[in-house]
N, C-alpha and C positions, 0 to 999 in steps of 0.2 A: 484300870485307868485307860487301858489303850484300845479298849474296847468303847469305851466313854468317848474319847476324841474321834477316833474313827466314825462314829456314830453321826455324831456334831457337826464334821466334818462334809459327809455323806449329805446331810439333809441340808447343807449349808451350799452343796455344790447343786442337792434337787432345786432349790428354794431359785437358783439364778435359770435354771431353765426351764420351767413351769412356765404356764400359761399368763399373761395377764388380761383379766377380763379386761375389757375398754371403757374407759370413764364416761364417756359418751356414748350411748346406744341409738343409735342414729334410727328416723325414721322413712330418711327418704336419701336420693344419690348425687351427688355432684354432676354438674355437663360435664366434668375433664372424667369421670369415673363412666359415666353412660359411653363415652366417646372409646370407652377404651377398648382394642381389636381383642379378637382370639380368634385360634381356628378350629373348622370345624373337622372330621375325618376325613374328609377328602381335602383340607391343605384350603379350604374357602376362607376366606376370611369374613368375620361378623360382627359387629360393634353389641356390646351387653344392651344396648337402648334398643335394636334390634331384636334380640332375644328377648328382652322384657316385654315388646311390643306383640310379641309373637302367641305371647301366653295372659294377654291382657284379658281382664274376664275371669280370668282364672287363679285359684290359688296356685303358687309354685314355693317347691324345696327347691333351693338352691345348695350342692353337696361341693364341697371343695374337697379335693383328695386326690392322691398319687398314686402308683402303684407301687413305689420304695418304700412309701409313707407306714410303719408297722401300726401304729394306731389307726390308720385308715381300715387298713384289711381285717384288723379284728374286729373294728365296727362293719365291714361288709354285710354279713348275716343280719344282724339288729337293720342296718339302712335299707336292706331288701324286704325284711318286713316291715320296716314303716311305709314303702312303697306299696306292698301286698296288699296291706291295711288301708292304704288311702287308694284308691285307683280311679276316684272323681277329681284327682288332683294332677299335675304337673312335676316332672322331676325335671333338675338340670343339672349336670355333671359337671362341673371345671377342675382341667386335672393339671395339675402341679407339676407334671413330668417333666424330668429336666430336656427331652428332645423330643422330636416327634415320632424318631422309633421306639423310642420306652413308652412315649405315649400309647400309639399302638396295640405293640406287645401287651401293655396294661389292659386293654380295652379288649384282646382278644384272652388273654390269658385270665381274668377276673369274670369274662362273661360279661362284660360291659356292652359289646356292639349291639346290644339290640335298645339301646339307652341312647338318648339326647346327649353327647359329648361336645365338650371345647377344650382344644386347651391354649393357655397361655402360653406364645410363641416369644413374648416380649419376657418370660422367668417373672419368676415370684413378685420382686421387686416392679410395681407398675402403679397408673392412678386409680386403676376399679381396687387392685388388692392394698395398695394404703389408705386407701379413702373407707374401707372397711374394717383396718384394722388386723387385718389378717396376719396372724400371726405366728401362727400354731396349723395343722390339721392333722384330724378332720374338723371340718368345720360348716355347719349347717346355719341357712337363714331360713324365712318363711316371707313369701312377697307375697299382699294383697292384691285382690282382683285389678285394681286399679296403677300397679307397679310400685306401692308403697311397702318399704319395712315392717313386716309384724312381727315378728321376731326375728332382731337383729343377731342375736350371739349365743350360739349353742354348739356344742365339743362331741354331742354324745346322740347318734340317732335313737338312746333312749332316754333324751330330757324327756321328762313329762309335760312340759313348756310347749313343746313342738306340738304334741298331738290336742293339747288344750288350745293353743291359737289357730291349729285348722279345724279345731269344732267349731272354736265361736267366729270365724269367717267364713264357715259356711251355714251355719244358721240365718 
């Protein structure tokens, strides 16, 4: 019986900190979410409207991840080979570090610096990370050539979701 409760118990405490997918899968960004700053590794500051502007034309991943984050860094290996495998595409990093030297540290100790980084100077709570729902990471989008949502919400650099919407945007 007390194996029964405990049990119960357990998946009742998983059950409050899971993910929830977002009822709305948004196609496109808000101006107060475009407006929103980050920085880049040298301490620059850059608005995401900037950065979308930057890779327009282009398909882009968008990777949300920390380096405390333990589900990030297990997805590490899988995100660098969907990188490997896509290399006519774009990647952009946004990292969740709670400061700008964990930031860092993160980006030299994971092998990041030779990658597109930002991080969120403003903490988790902001308008680009509410206006998308962020809730959870890791956390993967896919932006169309023209700075549109293709795949809004993905947890896992191996949804099969991910590599099916950069086939069909780039056909």
């Amino acid at each position: 019986m007390r194996k029964l409760v405990l049990i119960f118990a357990l998946s009742i405490f998983g059950l409050g900190y899971s993910q929830d997918i977002p009822k709305v899968l948004k196609t496109g960004f808000s101006k107060e979410a475009l407006q929103q700053k980050v920085e880049d590794e040298d301490g620059k500051s850059i608005t995401i409207q900037q950065i979308l502007d930057q890779h327009k034309g282009k398909v882009l991943v968008i990777d949300f991840w920390a380096g405390w984050c333990r589900d990030c860094l297990k997805a590490l290996p899988k995100a660098k080979e969907l990188e490997e495998n896509n290399k006519n595409i774009d990647f952009v990093f946004l990292s969740l570090d709670r400061s700008k030297e964990g930031f860092d540290k993160s980006l030299e100790r994971f092998e990041m610096k030779d990658k597109e980084n930002y991080w969120f100077a403003s903490g988790w709570k902001n308008d680009f990370n509410n206006y998308v729902d962020l809730n959870w990471i890791p956390r993967y989008m896919v932006i169309d050539q023209k700075s549109a949502i293709a795949k809004y919400y993905a947890i896992s650099p191996e949804d099969p979701e991910i590599q099916t919407t950069i086939d069909k945007l780039l056909k």
